[in-house]
C-alpha positions as CSV (number, residue, x, y, z in Angstrom):
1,X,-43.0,193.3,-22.8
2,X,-43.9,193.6,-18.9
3,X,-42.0,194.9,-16.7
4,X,-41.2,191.6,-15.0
5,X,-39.8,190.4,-18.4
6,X,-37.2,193.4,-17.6
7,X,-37.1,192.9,-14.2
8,X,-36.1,189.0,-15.4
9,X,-33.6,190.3,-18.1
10,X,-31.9,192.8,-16.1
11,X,-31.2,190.5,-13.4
12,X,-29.5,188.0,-15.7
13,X,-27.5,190.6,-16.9
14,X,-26.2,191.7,-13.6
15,X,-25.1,187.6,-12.9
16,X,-23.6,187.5,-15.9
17,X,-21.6,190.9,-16.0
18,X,-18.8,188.8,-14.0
19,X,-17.6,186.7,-16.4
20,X,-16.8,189.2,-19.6
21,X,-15.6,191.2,-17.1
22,X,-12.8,188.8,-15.5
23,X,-11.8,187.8,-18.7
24,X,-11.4,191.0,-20.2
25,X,-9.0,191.8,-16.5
26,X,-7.3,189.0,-17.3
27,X,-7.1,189.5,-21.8
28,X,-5.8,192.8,-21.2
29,X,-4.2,192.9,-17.6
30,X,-6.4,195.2,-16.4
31,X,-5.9,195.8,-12.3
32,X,-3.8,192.4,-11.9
33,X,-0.7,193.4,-10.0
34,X,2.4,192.6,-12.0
35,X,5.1,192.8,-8.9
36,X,6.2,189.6,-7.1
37,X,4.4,188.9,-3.8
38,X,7.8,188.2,-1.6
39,X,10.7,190.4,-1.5
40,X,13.4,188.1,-1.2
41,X,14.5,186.3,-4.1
42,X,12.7,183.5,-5.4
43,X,14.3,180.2,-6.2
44,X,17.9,181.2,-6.3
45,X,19.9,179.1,-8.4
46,X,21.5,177.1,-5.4
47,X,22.0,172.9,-4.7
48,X,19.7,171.4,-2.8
49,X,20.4,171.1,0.8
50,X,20.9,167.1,0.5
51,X,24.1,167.6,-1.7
52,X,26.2,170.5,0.9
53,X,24.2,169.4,4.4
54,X,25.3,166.1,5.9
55,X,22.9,166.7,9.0
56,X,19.6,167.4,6.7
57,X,16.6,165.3,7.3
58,X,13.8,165.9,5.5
59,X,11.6,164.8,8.2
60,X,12.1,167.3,10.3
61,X,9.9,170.1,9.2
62,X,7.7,171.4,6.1
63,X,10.1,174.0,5.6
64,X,14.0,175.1,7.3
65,X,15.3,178.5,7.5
66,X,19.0,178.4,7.2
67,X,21.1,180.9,8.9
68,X,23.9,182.2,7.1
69,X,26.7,183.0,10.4
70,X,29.6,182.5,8.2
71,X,29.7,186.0,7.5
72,X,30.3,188.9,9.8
73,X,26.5,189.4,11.0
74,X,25.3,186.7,11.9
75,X,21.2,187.4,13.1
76,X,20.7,184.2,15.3
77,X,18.3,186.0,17.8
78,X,16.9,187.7,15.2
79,X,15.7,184.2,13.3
80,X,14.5,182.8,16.6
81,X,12.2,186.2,16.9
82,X,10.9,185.6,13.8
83,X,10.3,181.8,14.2
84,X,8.6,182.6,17.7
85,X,6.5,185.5,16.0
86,X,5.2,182.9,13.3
87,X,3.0,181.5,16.3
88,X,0.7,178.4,15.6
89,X,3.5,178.0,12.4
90,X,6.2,177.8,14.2
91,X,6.1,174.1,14.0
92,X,6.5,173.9,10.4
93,X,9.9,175.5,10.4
94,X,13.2,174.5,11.8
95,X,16.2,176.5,11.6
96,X,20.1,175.9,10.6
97,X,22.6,177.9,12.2
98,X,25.0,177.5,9.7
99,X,28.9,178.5,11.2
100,X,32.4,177.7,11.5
101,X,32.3,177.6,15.0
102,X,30.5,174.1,16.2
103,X,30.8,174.7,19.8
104,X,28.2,177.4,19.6
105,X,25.1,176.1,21.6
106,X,21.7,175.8,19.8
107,X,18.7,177.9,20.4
108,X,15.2,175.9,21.0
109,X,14.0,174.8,17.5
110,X,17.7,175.1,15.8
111,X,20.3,173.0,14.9
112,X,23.7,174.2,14.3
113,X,26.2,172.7,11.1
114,X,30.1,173.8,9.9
115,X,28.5,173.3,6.6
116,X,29.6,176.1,4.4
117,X,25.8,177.4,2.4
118,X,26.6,178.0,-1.2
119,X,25.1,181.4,-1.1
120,X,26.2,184.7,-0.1
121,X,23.0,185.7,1.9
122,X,22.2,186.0,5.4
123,X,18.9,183.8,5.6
124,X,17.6,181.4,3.4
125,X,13.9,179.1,3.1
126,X,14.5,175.6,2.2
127,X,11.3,173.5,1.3
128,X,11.1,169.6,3.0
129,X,12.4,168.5,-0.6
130,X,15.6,170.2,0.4
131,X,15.5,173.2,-2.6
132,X,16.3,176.7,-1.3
133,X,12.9,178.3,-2.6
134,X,13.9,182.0,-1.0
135,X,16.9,183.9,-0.4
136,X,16.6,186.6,2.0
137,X,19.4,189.7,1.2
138,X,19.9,193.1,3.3
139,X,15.9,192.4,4.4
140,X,14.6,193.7,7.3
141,X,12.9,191.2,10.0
142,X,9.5,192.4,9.1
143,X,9.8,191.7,5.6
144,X,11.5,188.5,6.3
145,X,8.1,187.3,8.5
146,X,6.0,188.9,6.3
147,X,7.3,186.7,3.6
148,X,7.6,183.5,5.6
149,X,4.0,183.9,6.7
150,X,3.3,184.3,2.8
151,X,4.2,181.4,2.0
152,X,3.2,179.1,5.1
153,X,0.0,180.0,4.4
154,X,0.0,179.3,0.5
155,X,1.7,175.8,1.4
156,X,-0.5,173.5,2.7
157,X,0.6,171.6,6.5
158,X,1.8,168.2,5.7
159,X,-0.8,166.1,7.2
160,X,-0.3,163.8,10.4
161,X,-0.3,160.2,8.0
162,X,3.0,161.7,5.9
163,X,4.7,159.2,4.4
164,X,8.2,158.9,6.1
């Protein structure tokens, strides 16, 4: 054999080594991270926002972050940071100041409900469907945005032509 045969062989072998090598990763679970990506909790078991929010429009945004002010702290200003941080993805989110006081005035890109939120935590991600997909408990603000940008950016922007 010439040395361009091996030359030929060898390089085959290199553009093949991929493949038995990703499935064997993915057979065995080699170097595949088993930890979830977010750190809140992921699709609490709570009703949709349809069946406990009389103002909800699913029209409003791809996704709403509800803000739990029922309890003691109640982190307003620190949800409108975050929303402001998200920058270009602001858009996509709108925000529910959930609280028993309906006198409260909203902040830009809020809206503020007595509704009482069937769960205990502080901040919650609702999808345009209405399901709470996160539930955000004892989280600081920088894993909060680090999560929201997580899954902005893994959920496509509803396009302009949306059916309404």
């Amino acid at each position: 054999m010439s040395s361009a045969h091996w030359k030929l062989i060898g390089l085959m072998v290199l553009l093949a080594a991929p493949m038995p090598i990703a499935w064997a990763m993915w057979h065995w679970q080699l170097a595949i991270p088993k930890d979830v990506a977010v750190d809140a909790t992921v699709q609490p078991d709570v009703p949709p926002l349809s069946q406990w929010l009389g103002e909800y429009d699913q029209n409003i945004a791809d996704f709403y972050l509800l803000i739990n002010c029922h309890q003691s702290d109640c982190n307003a200003d620190s949800a409108w940071h975050i929303h402001r941080a998200l920058g270009r993805d602001a858009q996509r989110l709108w925000r529910w100041r959930l609280t028993d006081d309906a006198s409260i005035s909203a902040l830009p890109g809020e809206s503020v409900s007595t509704a009482v939120p069937p769960f205990a935590g502080s901040l919650a991600l609702a999808d345009a469907n209405g399901r709470v997909v996160l539930l955000f408990q004892d989280l600081d603000d920088a894993q909060v945005l680090k999560d929201l940008r997580y899954v902005l950016k893994r959920v496509p922007k509803r396009p302009d032509y949306w059916p309404e």
